[in-house]
C-alpha positions in Angstrom: 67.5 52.3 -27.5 65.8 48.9 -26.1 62.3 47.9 -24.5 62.4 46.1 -21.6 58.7 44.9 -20.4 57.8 44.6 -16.4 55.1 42.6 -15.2 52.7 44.6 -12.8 50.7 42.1 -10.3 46.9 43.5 -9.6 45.7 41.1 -6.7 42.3 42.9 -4.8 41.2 41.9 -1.8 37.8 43.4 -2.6 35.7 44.4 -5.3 35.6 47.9 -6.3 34.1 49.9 -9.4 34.3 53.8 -11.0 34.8 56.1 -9.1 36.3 54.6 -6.5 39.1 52.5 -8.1 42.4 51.0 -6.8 45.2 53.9 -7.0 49.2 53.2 -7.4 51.8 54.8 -9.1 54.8 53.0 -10.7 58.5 54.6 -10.7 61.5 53.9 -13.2 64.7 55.3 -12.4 67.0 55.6 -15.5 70.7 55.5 -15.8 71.2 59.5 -16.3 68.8 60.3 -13.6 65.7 60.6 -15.0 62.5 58.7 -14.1 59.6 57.3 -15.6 56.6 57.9 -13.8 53.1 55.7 -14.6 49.6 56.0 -12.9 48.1 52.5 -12.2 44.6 52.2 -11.7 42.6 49.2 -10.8 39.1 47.6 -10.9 38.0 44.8 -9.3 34.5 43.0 -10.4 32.5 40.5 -7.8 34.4 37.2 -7.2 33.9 34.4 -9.5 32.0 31.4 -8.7 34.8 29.5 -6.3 33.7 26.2 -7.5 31.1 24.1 -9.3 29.8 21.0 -7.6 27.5 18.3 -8.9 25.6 15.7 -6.8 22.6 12.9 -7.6 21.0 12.1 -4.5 16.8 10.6 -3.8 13.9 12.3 -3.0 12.8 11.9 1.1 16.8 10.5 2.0 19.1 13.3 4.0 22.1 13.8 1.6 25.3 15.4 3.0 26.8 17.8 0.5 30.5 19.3 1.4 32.2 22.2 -0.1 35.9 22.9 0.6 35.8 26.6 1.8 39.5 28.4 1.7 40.1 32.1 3.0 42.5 33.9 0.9 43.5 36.4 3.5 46.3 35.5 6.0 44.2 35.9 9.0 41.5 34.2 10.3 37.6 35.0 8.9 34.3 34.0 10.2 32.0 33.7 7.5 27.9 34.1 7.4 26.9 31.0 5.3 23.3 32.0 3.2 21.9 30.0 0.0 19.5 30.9 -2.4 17.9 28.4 -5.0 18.6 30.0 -8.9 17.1 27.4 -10.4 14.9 24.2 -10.5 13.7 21.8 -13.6 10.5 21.5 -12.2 7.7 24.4 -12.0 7.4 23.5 -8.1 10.3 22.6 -5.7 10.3 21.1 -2.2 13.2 20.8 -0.4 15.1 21.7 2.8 18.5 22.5 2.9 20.2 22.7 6.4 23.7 23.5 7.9 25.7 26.0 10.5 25.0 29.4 9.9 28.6 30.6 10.9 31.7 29.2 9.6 35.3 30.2 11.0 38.5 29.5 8.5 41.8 30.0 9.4 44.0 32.8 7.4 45.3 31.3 4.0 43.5 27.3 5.0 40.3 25.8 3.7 37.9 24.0 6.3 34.9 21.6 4.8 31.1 22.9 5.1 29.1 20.5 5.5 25.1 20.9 4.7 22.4 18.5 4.6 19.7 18.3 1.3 16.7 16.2 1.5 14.1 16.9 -1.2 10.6 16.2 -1.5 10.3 16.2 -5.5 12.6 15.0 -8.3 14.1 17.0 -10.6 17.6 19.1 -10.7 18.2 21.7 -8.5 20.7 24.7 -8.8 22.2 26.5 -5.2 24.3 29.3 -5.2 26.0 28.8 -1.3 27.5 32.3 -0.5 30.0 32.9 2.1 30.2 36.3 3.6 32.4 38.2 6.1 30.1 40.4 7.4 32.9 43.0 8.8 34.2 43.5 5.5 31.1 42.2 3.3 33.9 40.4 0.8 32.4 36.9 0.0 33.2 34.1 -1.9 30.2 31.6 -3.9 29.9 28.3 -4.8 27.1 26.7 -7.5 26.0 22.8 -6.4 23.7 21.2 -8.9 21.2 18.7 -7.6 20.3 15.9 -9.8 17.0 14.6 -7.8 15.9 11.0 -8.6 12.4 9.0 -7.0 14.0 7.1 -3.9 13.2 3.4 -3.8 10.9 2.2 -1.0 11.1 4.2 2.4 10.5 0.9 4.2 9.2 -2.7 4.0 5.6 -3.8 5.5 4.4 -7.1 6.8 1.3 -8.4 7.1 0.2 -11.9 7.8 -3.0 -13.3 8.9 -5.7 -15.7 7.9 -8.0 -15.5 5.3 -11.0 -13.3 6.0 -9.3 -12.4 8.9 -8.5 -8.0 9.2 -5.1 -6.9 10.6 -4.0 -3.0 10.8 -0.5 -1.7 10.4 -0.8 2.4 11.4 1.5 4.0 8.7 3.4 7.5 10.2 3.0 10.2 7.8 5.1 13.1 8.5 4.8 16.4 7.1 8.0 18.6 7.5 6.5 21.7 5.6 5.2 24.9 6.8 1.7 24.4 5.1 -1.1 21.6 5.3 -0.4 18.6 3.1 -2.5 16.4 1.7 -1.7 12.3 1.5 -3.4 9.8 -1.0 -3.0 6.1 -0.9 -2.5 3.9 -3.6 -2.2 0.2 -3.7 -2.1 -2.4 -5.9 -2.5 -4.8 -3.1 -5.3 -7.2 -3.1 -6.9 -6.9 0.0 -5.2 -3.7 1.3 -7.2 -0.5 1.6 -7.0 2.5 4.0 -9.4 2.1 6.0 -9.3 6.5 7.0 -11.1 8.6 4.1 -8.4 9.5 1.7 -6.6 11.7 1.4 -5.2 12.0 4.5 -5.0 16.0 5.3 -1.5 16.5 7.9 -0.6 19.8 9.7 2.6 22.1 9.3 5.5 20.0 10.7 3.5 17.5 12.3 2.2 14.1 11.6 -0.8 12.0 11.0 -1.6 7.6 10.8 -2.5 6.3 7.5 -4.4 3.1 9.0 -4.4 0.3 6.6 -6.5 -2.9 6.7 -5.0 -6.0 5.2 -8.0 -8.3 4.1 -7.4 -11.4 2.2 -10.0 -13.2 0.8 -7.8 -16.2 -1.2 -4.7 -18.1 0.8 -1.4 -16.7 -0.6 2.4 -17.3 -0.1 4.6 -14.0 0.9 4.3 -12.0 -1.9 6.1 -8.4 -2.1 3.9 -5.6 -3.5 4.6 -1.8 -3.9 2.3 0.9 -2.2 2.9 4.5 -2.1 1.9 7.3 -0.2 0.7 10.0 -3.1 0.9 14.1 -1.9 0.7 17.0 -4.6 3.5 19.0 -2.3 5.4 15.4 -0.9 5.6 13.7 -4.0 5.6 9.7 -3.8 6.8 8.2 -0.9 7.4 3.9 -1.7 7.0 1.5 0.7 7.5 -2.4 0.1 4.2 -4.8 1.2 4.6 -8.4 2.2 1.9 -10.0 2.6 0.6 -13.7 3.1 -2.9 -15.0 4.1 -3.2 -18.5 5.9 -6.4 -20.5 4.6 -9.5 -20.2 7.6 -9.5 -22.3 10.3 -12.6 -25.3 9.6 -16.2 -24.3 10.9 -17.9 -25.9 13.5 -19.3 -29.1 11.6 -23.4 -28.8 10.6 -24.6 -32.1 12.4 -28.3 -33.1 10.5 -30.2 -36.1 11.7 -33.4 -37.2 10.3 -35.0 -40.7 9.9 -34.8 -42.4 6.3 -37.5 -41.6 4.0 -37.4 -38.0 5.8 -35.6 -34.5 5.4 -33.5 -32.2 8.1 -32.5 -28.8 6.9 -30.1 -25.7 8.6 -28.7 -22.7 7.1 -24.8 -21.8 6.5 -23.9 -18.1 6.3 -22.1 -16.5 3.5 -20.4 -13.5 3.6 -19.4 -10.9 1.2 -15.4 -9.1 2.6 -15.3 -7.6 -1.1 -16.3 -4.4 -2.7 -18.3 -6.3 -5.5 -21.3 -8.0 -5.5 -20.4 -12.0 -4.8 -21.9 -14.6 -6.8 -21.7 -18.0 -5.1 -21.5 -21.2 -6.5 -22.1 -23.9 -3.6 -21.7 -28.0 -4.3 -22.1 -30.8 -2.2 -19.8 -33.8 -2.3 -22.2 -36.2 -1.6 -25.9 -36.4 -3.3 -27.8 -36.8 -0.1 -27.1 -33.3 0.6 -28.5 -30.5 -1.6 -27.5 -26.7 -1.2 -29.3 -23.7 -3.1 -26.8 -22.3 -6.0 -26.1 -19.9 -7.3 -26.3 -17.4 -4.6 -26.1 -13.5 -5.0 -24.5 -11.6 -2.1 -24.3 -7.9 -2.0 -21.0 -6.2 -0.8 -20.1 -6.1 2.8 -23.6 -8.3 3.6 -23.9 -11.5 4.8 -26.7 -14.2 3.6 -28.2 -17.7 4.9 -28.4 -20.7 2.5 -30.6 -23.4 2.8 -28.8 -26.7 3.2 -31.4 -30.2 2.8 -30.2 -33.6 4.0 -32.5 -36.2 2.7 -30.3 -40.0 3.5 -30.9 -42.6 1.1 -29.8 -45.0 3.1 -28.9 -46.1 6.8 -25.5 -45.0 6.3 -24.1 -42.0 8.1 -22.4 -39.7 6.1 -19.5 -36.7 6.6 -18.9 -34.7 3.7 -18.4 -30.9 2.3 -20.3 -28.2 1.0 -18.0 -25.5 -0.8 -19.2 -22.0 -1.7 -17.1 -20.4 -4.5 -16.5 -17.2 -5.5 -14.9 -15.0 -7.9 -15.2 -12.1 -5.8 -15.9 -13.3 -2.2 -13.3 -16.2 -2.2 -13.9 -19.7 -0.8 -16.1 -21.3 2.0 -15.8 -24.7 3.0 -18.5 -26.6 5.3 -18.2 -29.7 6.9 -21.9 -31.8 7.1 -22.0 -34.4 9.4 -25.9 -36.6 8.2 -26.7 -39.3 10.4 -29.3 -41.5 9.5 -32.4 -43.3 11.4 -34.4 -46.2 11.0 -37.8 -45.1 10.1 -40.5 -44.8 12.5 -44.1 -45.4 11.7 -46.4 -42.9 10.6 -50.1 -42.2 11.4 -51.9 -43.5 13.2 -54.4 -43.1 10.2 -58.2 -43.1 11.0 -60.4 -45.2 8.7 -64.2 -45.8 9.1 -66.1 -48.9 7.5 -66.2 -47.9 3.4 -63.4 -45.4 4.1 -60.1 -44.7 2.2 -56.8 -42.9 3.4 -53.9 -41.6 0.6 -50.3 -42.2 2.2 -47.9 -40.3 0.5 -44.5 -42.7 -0.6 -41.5 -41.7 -2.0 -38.4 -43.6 -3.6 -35.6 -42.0 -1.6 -32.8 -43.5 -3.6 -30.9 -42.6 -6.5 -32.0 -45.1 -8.9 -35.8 -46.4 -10.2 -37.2 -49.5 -7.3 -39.8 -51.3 -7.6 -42.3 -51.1 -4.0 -44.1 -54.1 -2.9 -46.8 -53.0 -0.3 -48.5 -55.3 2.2 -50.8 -54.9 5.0 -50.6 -57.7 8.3 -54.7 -57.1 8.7 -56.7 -58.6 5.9 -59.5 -55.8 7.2 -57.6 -53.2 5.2 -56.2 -53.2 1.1 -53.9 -51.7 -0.5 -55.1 -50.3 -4.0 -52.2 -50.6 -5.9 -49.7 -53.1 -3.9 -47.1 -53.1 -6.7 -45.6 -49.6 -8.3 -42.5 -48.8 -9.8 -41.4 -45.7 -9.1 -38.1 -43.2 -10.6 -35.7 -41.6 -8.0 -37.1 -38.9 -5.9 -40.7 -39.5 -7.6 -43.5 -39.5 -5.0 -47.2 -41.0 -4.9 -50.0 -41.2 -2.9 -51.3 -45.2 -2.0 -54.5 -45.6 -1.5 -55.0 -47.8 1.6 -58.9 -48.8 1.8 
């Protein structure tokens, strides 16, 4: 006697479970004639996952995924492509997956499908990609893993202009979903704000403008700054800022002419671009012209300042008043003085026994000593010799 083992080959083309299994009998003819008889029966489960892929792609960037799709039959089969999502890190997923609903392979080849991913939110995703032939509803599946990371910026923005000077740039904001989104702004920008309220709401699969005003308020070299678009169902969306701010053109000079001994005053205007409330600091750079400081100016509001030109000499005189501010940023103010000779005052009115006060004062910037003299011996001076400190003033008594 001796055993002799035969290999039986169970290959389905389909999957099939109790009662209905796969049938066959095997037969064994033996030298004297006789024949072993066995009963096959066969069972077939759903097919296996086909393959595993694994891909790292951003958020908000189309990625292309392929899968190599073979048909095990010999003839030809036209597949219905579907996907379902079995899993996701995140409580909340956003994504659209796209591709060909219909894919024909040749019998026994494999042909590439190609679908396109872009999420909205990082995190990983897990796709089961199932390929059906619908006439004979056998199917193959595929798993892809999606390891979503936060895309770098979406684009770069430049703005240039001078300082206290506005200019826009209108920034598209799509919305690709089937529901109302809603789009915040953040920027750590100085001088960029959106100038519509935030957020910004956008309709199902259309878009909205997310103005934004670039206001500088100090002169700066291009500098890159990040701003991003926030959305609760979008995620972040990046974008690179370049920005640089020429210093302001000069303001019409403040011409002030007044004889010596007198005064001429005018106004400059300071303006408040910031969101704080400005406190000024304003100095001269020459001491014959006086500004008020400090000076308090509420946001977005504008305020005159008293500017005093008193010469202390016949000297003209071209110099600069700067305002400063922590908040505001600077002002600069060219004062052009010029300087008369004095003309006579009066005429004053005496009577016989009568006295008249004339009020002097020392316009310089150190203590002089005044000598006063009259070119009629019919009128005196009280007190023809007085010393007096800078800017003091006193009344002669001329009799």
């Amino acid at each position: 006697y001796g055993t002799q083992l035969f290999k039986v080959k169970y290959a389905p083309m389909k999957a099939i479970t109790s009662p209905q299994l796969h049938k066959g009998t095997a037969l064994f003819y033996l030298m004297d004639g006789s024949c072993l008889v066995y009963s096959l029966e066969g069972f077939a489960t759903p097919p296996a996952m086909a393959e595993r892929l694994q891909v790292k792609l951003c958020t908000h960037t189309p990625h292309t995924l392929i899968i190599p799709v073979r048909n095990w039959l010999q003839v030809p089969q036209k597949f219905l492509v579907t996907h379902s999502l079995e899993s996701s890190s995140e409580p909340v997923s956003r994504y659209k997956l796209s591709y060909h609903p219909h894919l024909m392979v040749s019998g026994s080849k494999t042909r590439e499908l190609s679908l396109t991913l872009i999420s909205y939110l990082p995190g990983t995703l897990t796709f089961k990609i199932v390929l059906t032939n619908e006439s004979t509803a056998e199917y193959e599946w595929y798993e892809v893993v999606c390891e979503v990371q936060p895309c770098g910026p979406l684009a770069d923005i430049s703005l240039t202009t001078t300082v206290r000077q506005p200019v826009y740039h209108d920034l598209v904001v799509r919305n690709p979903l089937d529901s109302m989104v809603s789009v915040g702004c953040v920027a750590d920008v100085p001088g960029l704000t959106a100038v519509v309220n935030t957020p910004l709401s956008v309709y199902p699969l259309q878009q909205g403008i997310m103005r934004l005003q670039y206001l500088p308020l100090w002169p700066c070299e291009i500098s890159s700054n990040r701003l991003e678009l926030t959305s609760e169902q979008l995620g972040v969306l990046p974008y690179t800022v370049k920005t640089s701010a020429h210093p302001p053109p000069p303001t019409p000079p403040l011409n002030l002419t007044c004889d010596l001994g007198l005064q001429a005053s005018a106004h400059i205007q300071l303006t408040n671009h910031s969101s704080l409330q400005a406190i000024f600091e304003c100095v001269s750079s020459h001491e014959d012209v006086t500004v008020e400081s400090p000076v308090t100016v509420a946001p977005g509001e504008s305020k005159s300042v008293n500017v005093l030109y008193q010469p202390s000499s016949l000297a003209n005189i071209s110099t600069e008043i700067r305002a400063t501010s922590l908040q505001a940023g600077d002002f600069l103010f060219t004062v052009i003085g010029t300087s008369l000779y004095p003309e006579p005052r009066g005429p004053y009115t005496l009577t016989p026994g009568s006295n008249v006060t004339v009020s002097i004062k020392n316009i310089f910037r150190e203590a002089k000593t005044f000598i006063f003299s009259v070119d009629n011996l019919a009128f005196a001076i009280k007190e023809p010799t007085l010393h007096l400190q800078p800017d003091q003033v006193v009344k002669v008594t001329v009799e």
